[in-house]
Structures are given as structure tokens and as C-alpha cells.
DOKETOR-420754 format. One line per field, with one value per residue (C-alpha): residue number from 1; residue in one letter; x, y, z. Coordinates in Angstrom, 2 decimals, decimal comma, always signed. Layout:
N
k	(NUM:...) .
r	(A:...) .
u	(X:...) .
v	(Y:...) .
w	(Z:...) .
end
This chain:
420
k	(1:2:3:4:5:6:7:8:9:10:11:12:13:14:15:16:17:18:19:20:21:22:23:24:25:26:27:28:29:30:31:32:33:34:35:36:37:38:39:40:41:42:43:44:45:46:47:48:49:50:51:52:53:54:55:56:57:58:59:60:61:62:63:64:65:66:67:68:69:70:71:72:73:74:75:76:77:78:79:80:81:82:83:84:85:86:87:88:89:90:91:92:93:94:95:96:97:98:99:100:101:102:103:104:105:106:107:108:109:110:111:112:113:114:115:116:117:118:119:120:121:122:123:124:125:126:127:128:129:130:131:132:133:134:135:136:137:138:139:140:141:142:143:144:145:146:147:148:149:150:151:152:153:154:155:156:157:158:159:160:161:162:163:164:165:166:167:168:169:170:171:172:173:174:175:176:177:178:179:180:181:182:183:184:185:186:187:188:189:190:191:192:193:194:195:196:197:198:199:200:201:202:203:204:205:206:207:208:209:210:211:212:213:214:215:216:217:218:219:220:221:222:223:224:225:226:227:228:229:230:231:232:233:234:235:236:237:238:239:240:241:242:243:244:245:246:247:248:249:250:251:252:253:254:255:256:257:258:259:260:261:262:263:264:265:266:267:268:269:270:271:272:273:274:275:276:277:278:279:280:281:282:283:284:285:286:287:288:289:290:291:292:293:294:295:296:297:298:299:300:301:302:303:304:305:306:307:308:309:310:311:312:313:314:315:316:317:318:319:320:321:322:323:324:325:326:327:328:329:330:331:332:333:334:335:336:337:338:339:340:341:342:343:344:345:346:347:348:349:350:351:352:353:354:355:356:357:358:359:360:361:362:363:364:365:366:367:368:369:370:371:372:373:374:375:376:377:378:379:380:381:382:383:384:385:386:387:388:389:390:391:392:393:394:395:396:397:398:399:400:401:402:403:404:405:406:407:408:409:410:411:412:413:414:415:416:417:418:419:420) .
r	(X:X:X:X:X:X:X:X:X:X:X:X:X:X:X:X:X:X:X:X:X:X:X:X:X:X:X:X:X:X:X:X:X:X:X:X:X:X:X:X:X:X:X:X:X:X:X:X:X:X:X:X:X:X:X:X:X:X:X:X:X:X:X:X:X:X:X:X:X:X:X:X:X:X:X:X:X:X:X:X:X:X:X:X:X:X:X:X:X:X:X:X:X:X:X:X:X:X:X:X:X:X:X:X:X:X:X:X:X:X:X:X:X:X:X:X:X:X:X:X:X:X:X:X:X:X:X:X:X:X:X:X:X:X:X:X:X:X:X:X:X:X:X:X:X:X:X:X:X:X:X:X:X:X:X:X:X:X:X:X:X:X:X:X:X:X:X:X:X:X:X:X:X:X:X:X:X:X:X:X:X:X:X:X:X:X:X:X:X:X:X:X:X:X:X:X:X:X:X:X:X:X:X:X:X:X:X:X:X:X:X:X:X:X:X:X:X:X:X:X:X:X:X:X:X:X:X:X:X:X:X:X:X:X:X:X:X:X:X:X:X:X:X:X:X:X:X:X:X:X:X:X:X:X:X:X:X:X:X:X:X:X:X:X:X:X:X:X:X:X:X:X:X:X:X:X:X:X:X:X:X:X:X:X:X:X:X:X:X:X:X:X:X:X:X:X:X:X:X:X:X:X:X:X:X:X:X:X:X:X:X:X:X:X:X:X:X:X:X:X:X:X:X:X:X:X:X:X:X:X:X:X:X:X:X:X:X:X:X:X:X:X:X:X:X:X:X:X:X:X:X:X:X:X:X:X:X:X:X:X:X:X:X:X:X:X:X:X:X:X:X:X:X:X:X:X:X:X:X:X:X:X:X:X:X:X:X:X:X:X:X:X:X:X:X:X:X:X:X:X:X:X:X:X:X:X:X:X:X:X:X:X:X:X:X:X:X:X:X:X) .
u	(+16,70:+18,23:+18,50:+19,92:+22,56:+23,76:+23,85:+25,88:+28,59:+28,66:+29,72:+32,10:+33,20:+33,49:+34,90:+37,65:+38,48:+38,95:+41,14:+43,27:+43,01:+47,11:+49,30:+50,83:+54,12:+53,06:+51,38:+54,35:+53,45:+54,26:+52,33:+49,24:+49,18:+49,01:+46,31:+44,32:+44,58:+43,52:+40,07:+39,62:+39,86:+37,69:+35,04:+35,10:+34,49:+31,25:+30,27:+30,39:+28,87:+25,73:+25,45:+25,40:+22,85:+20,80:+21,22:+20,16:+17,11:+16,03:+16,49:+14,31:+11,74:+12,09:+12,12:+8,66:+7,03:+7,87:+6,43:+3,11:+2,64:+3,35:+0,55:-1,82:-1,18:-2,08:-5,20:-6,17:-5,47:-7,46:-10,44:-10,69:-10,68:-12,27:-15,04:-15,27:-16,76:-17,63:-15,76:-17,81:-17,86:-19,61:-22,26:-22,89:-23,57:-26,03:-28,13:-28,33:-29,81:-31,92:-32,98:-33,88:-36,30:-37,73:-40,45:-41,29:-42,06:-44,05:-46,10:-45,98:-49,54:-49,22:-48,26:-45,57:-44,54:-44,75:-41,82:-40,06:-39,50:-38,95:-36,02:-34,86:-34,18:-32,48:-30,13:-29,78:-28,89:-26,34:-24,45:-24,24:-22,10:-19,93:-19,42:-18,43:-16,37:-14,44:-13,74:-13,26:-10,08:-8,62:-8,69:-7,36:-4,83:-3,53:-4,06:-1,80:-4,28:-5,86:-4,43:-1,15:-0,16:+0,31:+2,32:+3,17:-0,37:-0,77:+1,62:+0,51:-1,73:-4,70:-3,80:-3,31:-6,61:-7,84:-5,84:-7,52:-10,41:-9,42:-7,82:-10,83:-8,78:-11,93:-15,32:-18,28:-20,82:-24,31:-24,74:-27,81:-29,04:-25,59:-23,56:-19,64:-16,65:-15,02:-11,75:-9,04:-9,93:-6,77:-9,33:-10,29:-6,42:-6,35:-9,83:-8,28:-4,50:-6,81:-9,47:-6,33:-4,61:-8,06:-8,03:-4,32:-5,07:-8,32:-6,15:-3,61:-6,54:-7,44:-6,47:-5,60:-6,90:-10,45:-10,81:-8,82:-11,59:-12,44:-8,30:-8,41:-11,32:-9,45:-6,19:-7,54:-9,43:-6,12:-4,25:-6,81:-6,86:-2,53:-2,85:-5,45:-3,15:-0,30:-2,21:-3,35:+0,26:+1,35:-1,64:-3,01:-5,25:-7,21:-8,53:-11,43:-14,90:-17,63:-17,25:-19,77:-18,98:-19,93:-17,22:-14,77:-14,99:-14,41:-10,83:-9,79:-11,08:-9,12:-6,08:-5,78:-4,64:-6,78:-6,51:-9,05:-7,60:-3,94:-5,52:-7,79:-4,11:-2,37:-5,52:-5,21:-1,70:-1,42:-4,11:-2,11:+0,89:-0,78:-2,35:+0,89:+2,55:-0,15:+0,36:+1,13:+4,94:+6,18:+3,02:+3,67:+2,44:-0,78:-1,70:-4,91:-3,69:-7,07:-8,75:-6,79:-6,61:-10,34:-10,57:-8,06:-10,04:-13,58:-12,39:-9,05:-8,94:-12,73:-13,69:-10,28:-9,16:-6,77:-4,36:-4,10:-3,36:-0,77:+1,29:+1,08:+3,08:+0,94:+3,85:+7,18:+7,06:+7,15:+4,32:+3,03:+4,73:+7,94:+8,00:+6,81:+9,75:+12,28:+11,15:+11,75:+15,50:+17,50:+19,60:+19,76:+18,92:+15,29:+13,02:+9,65:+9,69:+7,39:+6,17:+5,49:+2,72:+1,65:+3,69:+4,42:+8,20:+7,43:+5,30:+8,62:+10,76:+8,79:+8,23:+11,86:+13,34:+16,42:+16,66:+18,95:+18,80:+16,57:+18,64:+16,56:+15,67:+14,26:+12,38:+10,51:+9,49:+8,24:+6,34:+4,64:+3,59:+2,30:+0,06:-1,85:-3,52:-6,01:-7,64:-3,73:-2,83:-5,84:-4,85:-0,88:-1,93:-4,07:-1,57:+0,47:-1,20:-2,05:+1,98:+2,44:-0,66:+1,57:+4,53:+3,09:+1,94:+5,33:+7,04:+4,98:+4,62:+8,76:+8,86:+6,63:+8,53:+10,16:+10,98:+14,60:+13,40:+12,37:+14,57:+17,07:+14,83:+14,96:+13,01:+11,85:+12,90:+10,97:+9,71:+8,79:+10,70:+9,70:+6,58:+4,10) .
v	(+10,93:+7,58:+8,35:+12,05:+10,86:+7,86:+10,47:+12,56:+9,93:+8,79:+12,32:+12,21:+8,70:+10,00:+13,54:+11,34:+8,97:+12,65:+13,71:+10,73:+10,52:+10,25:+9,60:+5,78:+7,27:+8,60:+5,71:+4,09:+1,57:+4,96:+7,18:+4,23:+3,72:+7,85:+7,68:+4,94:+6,45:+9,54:+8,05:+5,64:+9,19:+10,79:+8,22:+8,16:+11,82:+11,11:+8,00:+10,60:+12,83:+10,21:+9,38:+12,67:+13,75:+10,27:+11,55:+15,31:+14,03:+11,31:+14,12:+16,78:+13,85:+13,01:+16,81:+17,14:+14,11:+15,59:+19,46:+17,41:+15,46:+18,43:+20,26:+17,54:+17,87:+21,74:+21,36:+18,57:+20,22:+23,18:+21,24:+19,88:+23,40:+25,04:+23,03:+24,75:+22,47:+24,41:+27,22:+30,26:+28,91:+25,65:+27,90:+29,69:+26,59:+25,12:+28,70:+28,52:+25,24:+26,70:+29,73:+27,76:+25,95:+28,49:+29,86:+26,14:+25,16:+28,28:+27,27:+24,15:+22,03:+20,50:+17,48:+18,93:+20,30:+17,67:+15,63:+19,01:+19,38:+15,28:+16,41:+19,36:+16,88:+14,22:+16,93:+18,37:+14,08:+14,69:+18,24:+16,41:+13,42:+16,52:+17,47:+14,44:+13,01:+16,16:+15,57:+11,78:+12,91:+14,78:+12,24:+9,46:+11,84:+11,67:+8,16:+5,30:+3,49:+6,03:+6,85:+8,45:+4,38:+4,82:+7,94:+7,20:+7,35:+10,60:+12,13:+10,19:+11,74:+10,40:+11,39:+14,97:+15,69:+14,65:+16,86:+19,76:+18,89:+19,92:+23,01:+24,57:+23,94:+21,33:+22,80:+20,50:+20,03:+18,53:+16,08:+14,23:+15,44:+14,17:+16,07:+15,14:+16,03:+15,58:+13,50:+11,69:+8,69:+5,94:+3,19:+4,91:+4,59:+1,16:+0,13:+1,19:-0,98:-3,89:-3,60:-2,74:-6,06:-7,69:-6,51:-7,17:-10,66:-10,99:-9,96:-13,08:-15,56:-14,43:-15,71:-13,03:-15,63:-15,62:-12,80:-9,69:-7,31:-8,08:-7,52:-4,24:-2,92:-4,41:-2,67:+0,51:+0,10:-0,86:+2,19:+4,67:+2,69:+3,61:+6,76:+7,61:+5,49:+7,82:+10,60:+9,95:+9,13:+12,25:+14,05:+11,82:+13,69:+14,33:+11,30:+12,57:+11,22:+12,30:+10,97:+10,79:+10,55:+6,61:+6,25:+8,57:+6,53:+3,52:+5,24:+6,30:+2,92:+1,22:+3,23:+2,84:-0,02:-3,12:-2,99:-5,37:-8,12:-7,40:-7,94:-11,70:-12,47:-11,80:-13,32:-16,41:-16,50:-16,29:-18,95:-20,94:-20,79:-21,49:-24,67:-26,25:-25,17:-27,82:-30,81:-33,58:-34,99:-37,57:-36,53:-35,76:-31,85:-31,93:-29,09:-28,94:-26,68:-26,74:-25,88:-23,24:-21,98:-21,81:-19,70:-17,32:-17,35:-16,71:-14,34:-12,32:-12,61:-12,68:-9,76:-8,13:-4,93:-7,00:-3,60:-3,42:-6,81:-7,18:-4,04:-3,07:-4,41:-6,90:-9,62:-9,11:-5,59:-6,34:-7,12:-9,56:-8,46:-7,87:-11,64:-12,83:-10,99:-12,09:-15,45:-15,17:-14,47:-17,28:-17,59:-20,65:-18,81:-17,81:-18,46:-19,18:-20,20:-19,21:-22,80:-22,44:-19,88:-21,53:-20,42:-22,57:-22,38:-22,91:-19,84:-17,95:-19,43:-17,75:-14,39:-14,14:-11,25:-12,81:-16,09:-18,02:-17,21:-14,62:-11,52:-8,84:-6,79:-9,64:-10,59:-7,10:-7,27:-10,90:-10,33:-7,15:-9,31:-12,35:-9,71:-9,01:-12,02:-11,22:-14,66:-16,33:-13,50:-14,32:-17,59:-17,21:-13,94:-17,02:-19,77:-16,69:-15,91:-19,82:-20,42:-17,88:-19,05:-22,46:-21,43:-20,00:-22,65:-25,49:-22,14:-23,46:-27,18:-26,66:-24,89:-26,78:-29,26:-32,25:-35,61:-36,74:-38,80:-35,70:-33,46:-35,55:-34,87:-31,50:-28,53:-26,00:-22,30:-19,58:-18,42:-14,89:-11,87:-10,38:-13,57:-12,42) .
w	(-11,11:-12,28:-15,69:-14,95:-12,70:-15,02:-17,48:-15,73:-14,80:-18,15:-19,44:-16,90:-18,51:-21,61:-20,86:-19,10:-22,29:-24,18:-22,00:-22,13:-25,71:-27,12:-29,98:-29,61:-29,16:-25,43:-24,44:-22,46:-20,14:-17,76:-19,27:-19,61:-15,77:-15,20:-18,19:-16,37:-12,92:-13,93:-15,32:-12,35:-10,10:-12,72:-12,67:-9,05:-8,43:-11,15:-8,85:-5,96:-6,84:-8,09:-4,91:-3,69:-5,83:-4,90:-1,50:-1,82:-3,96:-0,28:+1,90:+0,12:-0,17:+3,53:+4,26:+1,73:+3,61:+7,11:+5,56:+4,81:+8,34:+9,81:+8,03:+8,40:+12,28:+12,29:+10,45:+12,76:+15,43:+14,29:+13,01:+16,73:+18,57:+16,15:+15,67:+12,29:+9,83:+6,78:+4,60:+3,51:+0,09:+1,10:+3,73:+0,44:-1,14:+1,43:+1,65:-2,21:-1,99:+0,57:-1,24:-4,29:-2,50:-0,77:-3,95:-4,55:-0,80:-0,50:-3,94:-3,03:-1,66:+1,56:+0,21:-1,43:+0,87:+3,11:+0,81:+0,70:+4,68:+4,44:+2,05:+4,22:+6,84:+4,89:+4,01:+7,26:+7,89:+5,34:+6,87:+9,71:+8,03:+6,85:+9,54:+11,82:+9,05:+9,37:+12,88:+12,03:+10,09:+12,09:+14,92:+13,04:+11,78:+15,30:+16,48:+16,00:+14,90:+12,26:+9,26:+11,14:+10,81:+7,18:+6,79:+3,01:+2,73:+4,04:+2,11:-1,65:-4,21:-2,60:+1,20:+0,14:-1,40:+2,13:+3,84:+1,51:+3,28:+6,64:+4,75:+3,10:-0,57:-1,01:-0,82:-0,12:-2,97:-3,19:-6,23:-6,35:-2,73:-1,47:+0,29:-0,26:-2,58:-5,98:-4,73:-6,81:-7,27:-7,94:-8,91:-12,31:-13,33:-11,84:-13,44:-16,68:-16,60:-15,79:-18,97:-20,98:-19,48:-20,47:-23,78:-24,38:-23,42:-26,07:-28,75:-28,07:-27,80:-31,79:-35,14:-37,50:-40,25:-38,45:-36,23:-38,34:-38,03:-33,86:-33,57:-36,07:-32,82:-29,83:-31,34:-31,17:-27,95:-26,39:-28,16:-26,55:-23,23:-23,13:-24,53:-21,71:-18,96:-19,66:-19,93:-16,25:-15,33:-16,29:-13,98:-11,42:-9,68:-12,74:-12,20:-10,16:-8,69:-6,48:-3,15:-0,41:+3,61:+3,31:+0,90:+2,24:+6,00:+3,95:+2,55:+6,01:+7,80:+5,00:+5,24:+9,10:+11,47:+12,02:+15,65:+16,23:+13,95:+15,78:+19,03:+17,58:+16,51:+19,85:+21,81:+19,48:+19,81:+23,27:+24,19:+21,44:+24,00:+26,85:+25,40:+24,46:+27,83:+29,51:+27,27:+30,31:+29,88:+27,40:+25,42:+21,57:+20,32:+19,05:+17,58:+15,18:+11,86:+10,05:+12,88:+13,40:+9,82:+9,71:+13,15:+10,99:+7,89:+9,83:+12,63:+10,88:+7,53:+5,73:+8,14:+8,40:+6,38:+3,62:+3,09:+7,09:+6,81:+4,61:+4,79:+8,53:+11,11:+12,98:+14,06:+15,47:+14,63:+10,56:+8,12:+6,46:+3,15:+4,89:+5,85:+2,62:+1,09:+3,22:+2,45:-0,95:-0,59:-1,26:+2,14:+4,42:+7,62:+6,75:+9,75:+7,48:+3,58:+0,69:+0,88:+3,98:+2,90:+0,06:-2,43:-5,40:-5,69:-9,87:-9,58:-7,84:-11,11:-13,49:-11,45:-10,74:-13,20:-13,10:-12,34:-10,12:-6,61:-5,86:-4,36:-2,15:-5,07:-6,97:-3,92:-3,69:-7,53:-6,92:-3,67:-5,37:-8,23:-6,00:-4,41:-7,43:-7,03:-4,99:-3,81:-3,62:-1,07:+0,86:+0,74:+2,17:+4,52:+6,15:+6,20:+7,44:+10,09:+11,01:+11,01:+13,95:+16,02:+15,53:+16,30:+19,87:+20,59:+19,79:+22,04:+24,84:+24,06:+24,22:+27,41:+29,46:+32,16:+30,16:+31,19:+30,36:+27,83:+26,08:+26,61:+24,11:+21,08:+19,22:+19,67:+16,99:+16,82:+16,37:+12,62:+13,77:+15,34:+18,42:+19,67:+21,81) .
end
């Protein structure tokens, strides 16, 4: 849409300067300011109607995204009063692989058939997965904490195939006496950027004096490796892979709310602030930060779900990432720095697309790439999280009954939005 639009106003630009194209003679300093206004309204009915367009284009996405939720919804709602949790084609599935075993079992010595009815049940183990994953889905399609927490989810490449679940568009196979589906799979396409970012960075480390035939290889492993990344681009849900119940409850747990790391936070939080509210008068804060930073690590973060984490709104109604990129803006009134968190401000220098102060948009490109690194965003999701526990507790340290003596020294203010 970018590129159409700018298109589009540049025609308008030029169709403009053709218009107001004149022999010397006319351009009198009268004539030149009619010439110019008429562009200036010109170019402003093509920056209109950009916007316009921009507009039309976030309201049909808006519109598509509510279309979806409100599909998901109906099929939810359906799965749970129907109860229904196969399509005819997948019943015709399971009889066949009845049916094919039914000459064998009745061949079969009793031994054989002994493993045979052993098998019967494991598979009768595995229907049963089917089926209360199915109901699994559609409840956390309507809880708060389920998946309906992540409504871009829901409506992405990868939230839709689930939906064709509930909708019978996705029939149930058995592959390798599993029961479970063929489902896009994003991690093929991200499994391939990161063996082509591997094998970019093997080519660099050569010589072409020493290594000219290993290069000559790695050059054409990394030409395939793009010509197969924009191949997936271009059809994303290509990328497909069988997908059992164990790994599809991992998706959905991962895609929903960590309710019980919110509520460790809060408790922590809370006892934080009730700890500094009883340190006795004229007596200095002291609260313990490593102590408290390895409670976080042990009991939020190593056990937590790291998307939940990071993108959902656990603290003063905004997530972690939303605090990390406000951080990153370079204003004076910013409650909590990037230092704060960890964050080497050289690293921010050389991530910063632009350089200079880092303006909102810069901030979003630099937070996105600071999340890449894995073990680093453990690392400032914990200090993170340690901060607020903190900051509870100077909140009650500050409002606890002060002696005169301390009421002439400063207080601190509140890093977060919205405390407990």
C-alpha cells in the first residue's frame, strides 16, 4: 500500500508540474504565485487522498480481523454444545484404520493379537486427545486468559489454521499411530532465515585466497536458502508440518496469558510494599535487589511463558516491550531507562537506524531487534520485572509515617503506570 499510494501522489506531482509548464514570457511574478498555488492545492488533494486510501486500507483490516474473531466465537461456541468432535471425513478415517486391521487381528496368534488390542487402545488414548484438545480451543478462545488475549494471534497465518480445526476445513490424520494434523508451521521459515544468517556469516569469516571453493558451496547454499525464503514469503502456509495434540497444547498454552506469572508478580509486588511500609522511622530503605532478582529469575521468568511475558500486559496495563520501547525514546520524562534494564546504551548506538536521538519509530525497530537475542531479553525481562517489585516496595518505604527529619529528604516516583 505504501508504495501504491506514494505512487499515486507522485503522479499527481508530476501531472501538476505539466500543467504548470509555460513559456518565460507568462511567468510573471503573478502568474508564478497562481502557478505555485495551484500545485500546492494539487499536491494536497494527492496527500488527501493518501491518507484516505491509508485509511480505507486500516478499516478493511480492522473490519477482516473483527470477521475472523467473530467466526472463531461461532465455532467455539458450537464445538461446546455440540460436543461434535470429528467430521465425517476423519470417522472415515478412523474406521479405515479399523477395517485394515480387522483381517490381520483375526489371523493374527494370540500374541499378536495381544500387541494389536494393546495398539487399539493406545489409539483409542489418542481420539481422546482429539477430542479434548478440541474442546481446549474453543475454551481458551473465550477466556481472557486463553488465546482470546492475543487477538493478532488469532487472526495471523498460524491462528487461522487453528480455527479450521474447529471448522471441519482440517481433517484429523494418523501418521505414525498419531493422531493430529498437518498445520503451518512458522518455525520452518524461521529455521531457514537463521541457517541462511549462519551461512551468510561463514562466508565473511573466509579468505577467497584460501577458502574459494568452501565460498563457491556456501554461495550457492545461501542462493537456494533465499530463493526458498521468498518462495515461503510469497505462500506461508505452505510451510506445513505434522502436528500432534502435545504440540498443538504447547501453541495455544504459548499463545495465551501467563496468569500464574501475573499473579507471582502482583503477590511479590505487593508483599514488596508492605515490607517497606514497616521499616521503623529514621531508618534508611533497605531493600535486597539480588535477592529479589533471583526470586524473579527462579519463580517468573525460568518457568514463565517468555512470549506471555514480554508482549502481554502484565504491569500497569502495558507490556514488557511497550516499556522497553518507551525507554528507548530519547525524552527527559521517561519513568524507567534502557540502562535500567540492562541495556548497553553502545548496543542502542549501533541499533539505532538513524542515529541521534532515537524518535518512536526508531525505538520500535530497536526494541524488535534487542529481542532477537534471546538470553539478553531474558536477562532485561528479569531486571524488568525486579525494577517493579522495587519500586513497590520504595512506594511503601515512602508512605510509611516519617519523622521530620525525614520528611526533608526526597522521595522517588513511580517507574510504572497503574502500581498495584
Amino acid at each position: 500500500m505504501a508504495t501504491g499510494t506514494s505512487g499515486l501522489a507522485q503522479k499527481l506531482i508530476e501531472g501538476a508540474g505539466g500543467a504548470t509548464e509555460a513559456p518565460m514570457e507568462w511567468t510573471s511574478p503573478r502568474n508564478t504565485a497562481m502557478i505555485t498555488n495551484a500545485t500546492n492545492r494539487v499536491v494536497a488533494a494527492g496527500g488527501a487522498m493518501v491518507q484516505t486510501l491509508i485509511e480505507k486500507d486500516r478499516q478493511r483490516k480492522e473490519e477482516e480481523k473483527q470477521k475472523s474473531l467473530g467466526e472463531w466465537d461461532k465455532l467455539a461456541n458450537q464445538q461446546i454444545e455440540d460436543s461434535q468432535y470429528m467430521t465425517d471425513d476423519e470417522y472415515k478415517t478412523l474406521t479405515g484404520d479399523l477395517m485394515d486391521g480387522r483381517e490381520e487381528f483375526a489371523n493374527a496368534t494370540k500374541e499378536e493379537q495381544a500387541i494389536m488390542l494393546n495398539s487399539m487402545e493406545n489409539k483409542r488414548d489418542e481420539i481422546e486427545k482429539v477430542k479434548n484438545f478440541r474442546t481446549t480451543l474453543s475454551v481458551s478462545v473465550q477466556d481472557d486468559d486463553g488465546i482470546l488475549a492475543n487477538k493478532d494471534w488469532m487472526v495471523s497465518d498460524e491462528g487461522e489454521e487453528y480455527k479450521q480445526i474447529l471448522s471441519g476445513e482440517k481433517s484429523m490424520i494418523n501418521q505414525g499411530g498419531k493422531y493430529g494434523y498437518m498445520m503451518y508451521d512458522p518455525k520452518i521459515q524461521e529455521d531457514r532465515i537463521k541457517l541462511l544468517e549462519e551461512t551468510s556469516d561463514n562466508i565473511n569469516s573466509l579468505s577467497v585466497e584460501e577458502d574459494g571453493d568452501q565460498i563457491l558451496d556456501l554461495n550457492k547454499k545461501r542462493e537456494q536458502l533465499e530463493a526458498e525464503i521468498f518462495k515461503a514469503n510469497l505462500n506461508p502456509k505452505g510451510d506445513q508440518s505434522f502436528m500432534t495434540v502435545y504440540d498443538m497444547e504447547n501453541t495455544i498454552k504459548k499463545q495465551s496469558f501467563d496468569r500464574e506469572r501475573n499473579d507471582k508478580v502482583l503477590e511479590f509486588a505487593t508483599n514488596a510494599q508492605t515490607i517497606g511500609s514497616q521499616v521503623p522511622q529514621d531508618s534508611k530503605s533497605n531493600f535486597n535487589y539480588e535477592s529479589t532478582r533471583s526470586l524473579v529469575v527462579n519463580e517468573i521468568v525460568d518457568p514463565g511463558n517468555m512470549r506471555s511475558l514480554i508482549h502481554d500486559k502484565h504491569i500497569g496495563g502495558k507490556s514488557f516491550k511497550e516499556h522497553l520501547t518507551k525507554s528507548l525514546i530519547s525524552t527527559k520524562d521517561n519513568p524507567i531507562s534502557y540502562n535500567d534494564l540492562g541495556i548497553d546504551p553502545e548496543l542502542v548506538k549501533v541499533l539505532d537506524p538513524n542515529g541521534g536521538g532515537v524518535t518512536p519509530a526508531d525505538a520500535k525497530i530497536i526494541a524488535d531487534q534487542l529481542l532477537k537475542d534471546a538470553d539478553m531479553t531474558k536477562e532485561y525481562v528479569t531486571n524488568f520485572f525486579t525494577l517493579f517489585i522495587k519500586q513497590n516496595y520504595e512506594d511503601g518505604y515512602n508512605s510509611r509515617p516519617k519523622s521530620s527529619e525525614e520528611k526533608k529528604t526526597n522521595t522517588t516516583t513511580s517507574a510504572f503506570d497503574g502500581q498495584l
